[in-house]
N, C-alpha and C positions, 0 to 999 in steps of 0.2 A: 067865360065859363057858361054864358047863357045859351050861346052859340050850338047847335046840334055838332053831336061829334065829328063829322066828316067836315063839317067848313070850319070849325076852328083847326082844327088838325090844320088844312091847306091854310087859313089866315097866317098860322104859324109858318107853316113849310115860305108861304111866300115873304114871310118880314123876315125869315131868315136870308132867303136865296137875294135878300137886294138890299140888306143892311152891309152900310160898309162902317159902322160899329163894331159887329162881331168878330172878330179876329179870332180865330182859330191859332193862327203860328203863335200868337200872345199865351195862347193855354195849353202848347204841348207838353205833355210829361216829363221831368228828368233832363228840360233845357232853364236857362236863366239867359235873360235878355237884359244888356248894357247899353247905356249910351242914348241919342236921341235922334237914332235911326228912326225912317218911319216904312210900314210897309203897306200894302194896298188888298185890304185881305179879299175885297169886291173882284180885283184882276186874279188873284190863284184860283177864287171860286169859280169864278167865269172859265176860267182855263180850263178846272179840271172836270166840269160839266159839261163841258163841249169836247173832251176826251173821253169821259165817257158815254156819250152820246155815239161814239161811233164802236160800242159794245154792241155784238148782236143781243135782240131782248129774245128773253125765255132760254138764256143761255148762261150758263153758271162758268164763272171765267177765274183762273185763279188769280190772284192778289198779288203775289210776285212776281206773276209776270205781265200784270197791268203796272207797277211800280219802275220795275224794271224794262220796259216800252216806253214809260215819259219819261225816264232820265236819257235815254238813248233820242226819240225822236221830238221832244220840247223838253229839254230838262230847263230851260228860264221860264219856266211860264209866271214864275214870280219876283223875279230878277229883272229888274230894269237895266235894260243893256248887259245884261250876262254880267252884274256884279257881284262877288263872291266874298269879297274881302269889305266892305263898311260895313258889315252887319255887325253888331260884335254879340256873340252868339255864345255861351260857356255850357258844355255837360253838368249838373248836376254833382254827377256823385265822382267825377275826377278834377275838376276846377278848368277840362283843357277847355281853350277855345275853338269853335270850330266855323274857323275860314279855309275858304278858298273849296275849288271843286268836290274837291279829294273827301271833303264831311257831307258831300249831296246826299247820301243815305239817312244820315243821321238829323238832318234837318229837310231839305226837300220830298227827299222820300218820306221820312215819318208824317208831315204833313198830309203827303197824298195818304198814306195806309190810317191817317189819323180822320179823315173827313169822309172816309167812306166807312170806316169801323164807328166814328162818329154820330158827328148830323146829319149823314144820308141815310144811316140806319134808324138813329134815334126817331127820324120825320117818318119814318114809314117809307123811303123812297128806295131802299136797296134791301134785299135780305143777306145775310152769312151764313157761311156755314164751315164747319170745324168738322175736322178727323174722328174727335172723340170728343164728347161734353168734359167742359171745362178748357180747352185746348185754345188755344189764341185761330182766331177765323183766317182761312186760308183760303176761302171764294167767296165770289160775289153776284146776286145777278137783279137787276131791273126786277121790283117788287109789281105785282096787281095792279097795284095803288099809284105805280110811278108815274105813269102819262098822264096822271090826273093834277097830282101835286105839283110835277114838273111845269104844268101850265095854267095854276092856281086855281084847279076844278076841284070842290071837294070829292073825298074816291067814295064809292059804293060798298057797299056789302059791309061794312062797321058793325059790330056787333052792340046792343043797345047798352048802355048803361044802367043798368036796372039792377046789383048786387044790394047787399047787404054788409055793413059793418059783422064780423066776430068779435065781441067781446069778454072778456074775460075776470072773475072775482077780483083778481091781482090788480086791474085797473092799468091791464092790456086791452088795445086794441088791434083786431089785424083789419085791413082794407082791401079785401079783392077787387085786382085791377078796374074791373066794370062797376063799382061802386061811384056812385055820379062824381062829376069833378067839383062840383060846387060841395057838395058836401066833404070830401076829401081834402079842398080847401078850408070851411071854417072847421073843422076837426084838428088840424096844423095848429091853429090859432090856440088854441085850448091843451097842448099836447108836447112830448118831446118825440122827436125821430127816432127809430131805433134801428132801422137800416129794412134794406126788401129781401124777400126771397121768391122763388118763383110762384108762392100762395099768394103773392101782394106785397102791403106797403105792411109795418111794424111801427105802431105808436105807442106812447105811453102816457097816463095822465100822472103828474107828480103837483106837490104842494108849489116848486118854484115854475110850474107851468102854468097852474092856475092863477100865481100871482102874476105873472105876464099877462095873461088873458085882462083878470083885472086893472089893470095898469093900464088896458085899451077900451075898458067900460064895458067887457064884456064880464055875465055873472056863470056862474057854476048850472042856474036852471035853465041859459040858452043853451048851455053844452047837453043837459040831461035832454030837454025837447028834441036836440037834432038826431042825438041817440035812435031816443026812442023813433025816430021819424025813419030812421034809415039802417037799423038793425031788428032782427028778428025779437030777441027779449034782453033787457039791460039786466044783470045780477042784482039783487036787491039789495046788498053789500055795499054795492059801488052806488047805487040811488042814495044809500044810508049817509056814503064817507062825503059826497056831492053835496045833499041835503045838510049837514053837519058844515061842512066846508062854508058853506053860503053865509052860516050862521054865529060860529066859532073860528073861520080862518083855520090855520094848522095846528094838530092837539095834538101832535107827539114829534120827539125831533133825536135825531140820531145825530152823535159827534164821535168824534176820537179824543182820547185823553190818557193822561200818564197819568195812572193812578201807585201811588202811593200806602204801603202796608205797613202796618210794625206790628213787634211781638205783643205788648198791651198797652192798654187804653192810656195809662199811664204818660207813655210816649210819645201818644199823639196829643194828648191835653199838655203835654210839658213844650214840646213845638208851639203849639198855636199862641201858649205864651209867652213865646221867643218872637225874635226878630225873623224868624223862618217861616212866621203866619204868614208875612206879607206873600211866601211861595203856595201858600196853600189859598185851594178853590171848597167847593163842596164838601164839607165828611160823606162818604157813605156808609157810615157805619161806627162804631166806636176806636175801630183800627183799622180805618181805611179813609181815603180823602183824596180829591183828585187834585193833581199839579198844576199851576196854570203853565200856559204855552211857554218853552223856552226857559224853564226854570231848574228843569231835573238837574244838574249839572252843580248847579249852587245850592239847591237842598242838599245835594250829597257834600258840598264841603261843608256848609253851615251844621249838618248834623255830624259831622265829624269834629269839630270844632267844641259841640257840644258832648261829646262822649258816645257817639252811637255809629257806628257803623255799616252801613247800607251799601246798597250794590246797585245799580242800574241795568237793565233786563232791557237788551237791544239796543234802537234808540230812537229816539224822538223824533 
């Protein structure tokens, strides 16, 4: 993370491009891998790099029929001796297995539309492009950036990392991309994910993320410092619940519970001293009291039992 953006980026592109750890065929979508086959994910990458190395650059090429060109003139490029049948290979969402040539789409092919929609995109070394936003990417072509990473030069022109956290009273935070990575990292630490959109990353600070934080020795006023360090203005709200937080831990807690009602007071004091206390939790009130976990069920016979008839409202 210390690293200036264009030579981490390439540190990365290059421990990706010569790890034979990362196995791509291990993480595609919607397969399940049996058995204790082993595969070479260093040979497909190599293969399909050197396929598309003889892409023209500045030239936007479609994706099915680069897919459909390697199964026709190298479809083994990951098959050792053109083996088709030891892999043992199953679909996901139909249980079939899928041996023998006849599934090359569904696994050789995904693989390749999977490594170029993937980590050549993801590393900055390909761009896509789609018919209409949202649409699954149907071209591809050598990025700016590509002859740089491709031969672990950092690329030029990165735009700086200089943003700002948006923060929000609710004790949201959002992270435009260019907000430094160091700081986007310890903000993780302190936070829960909430997913991205094309404004950024989406975090949140909650009571069981600051007890994770803690639990690593990290306090609520290293998180308020980095704030402040990398956001325009913190809400005074959220300094308030941080500063209280440091000092008090959590001061209010949300549960679910089966509460319990009768006609009067009477009924509830004539329960509590029954053998039907042991179902009851907290009174809230003089005719009201909440069930513990797993109990409704035998309150209602136990009060039947006793003469009272009650109903249970959904269920537990």
């Amino acid at each position: 993370m210390e690293h200036p953006r264009g030579k981490a980026l390439a540190l990365l592109a290059r421990a990706w491009h010569h790890s034979p750890t990362f196995n791509e065929l291990r993480i595609l979508p919607g397969l399940v891998f049996e058995g204790e086959w082993q595969n070479d994910p260093l040979r497909a990458r190599y293969a399909i790099l050197a396929l598309l190395a003889k892409v023209p650059p500045n030239t936007w090429w479609s994706l099915n029929g680069f897919v459909s060109a390697v199964k026709h003139r190298q479809p083994d490029f990951q098959r050792p001796a053109g083996d088709y049948d030891s892999w043992f290979i199953r679909e996901q969402a139909s249980g079939d297995y899928l041996r023998g040539f006849e599934h090359w789409d569904e696994v050789d092919g995904a693989l390749v539309r999977f490594m170029i929609c993937g980590p050549l995109h993801w590393l900055g070394i390909l761009d896509l492009a789609a018919p209409t936003p949202g649409m699954q990417p149907a071209a591809f072509r050598f990025s700016r950036w590509s002859e740089a990473l491709l031969s672990g030069a950092p690329p030029e022109g990165l735009e700086i990392e200089d943003d700002s956290f948006l923060i929000s009273s609710d004790a949201r935070l959002r992270a435009p991309r260019l907000v430094p990575r160091a700081a986007r990292y310890l903000v993780t630490r302190f936070c829960v994910w909430e997913g991205a959109s094309e404004d950024g990353y989406l975090y949140r600070i909650t009571a069981d993320s600051l007890n994770r934080a803690r639990d690593q020795d990290l306090r609520a006023a290293h998180l308020l410092g980095l704030l402040r360090r990398h956001s325009l203005t913190v809400p005074p709200s959220l300094t308030r619940a941080l500063e209280r937080w440091e000092e008090h831990g959590s001061e209010a807690r949300l549960e679910r519970a089966l509460i319990l009602r009768v006609r009067t007071p009477e009924i509830l004091q004539s329960l509590r001293n029954s053998r039907c206390a042991r179902y009851l939790g907290d009174s809230l009130g003089p005719t009201a009291a909440i069930v513990k976990p797993g109990a409704g069920e035998k309150l209602l016979a136990a009060l039947a039992e006793m003469g009272f008839m009650g109903e249970l409202e959904g269920r537990e």
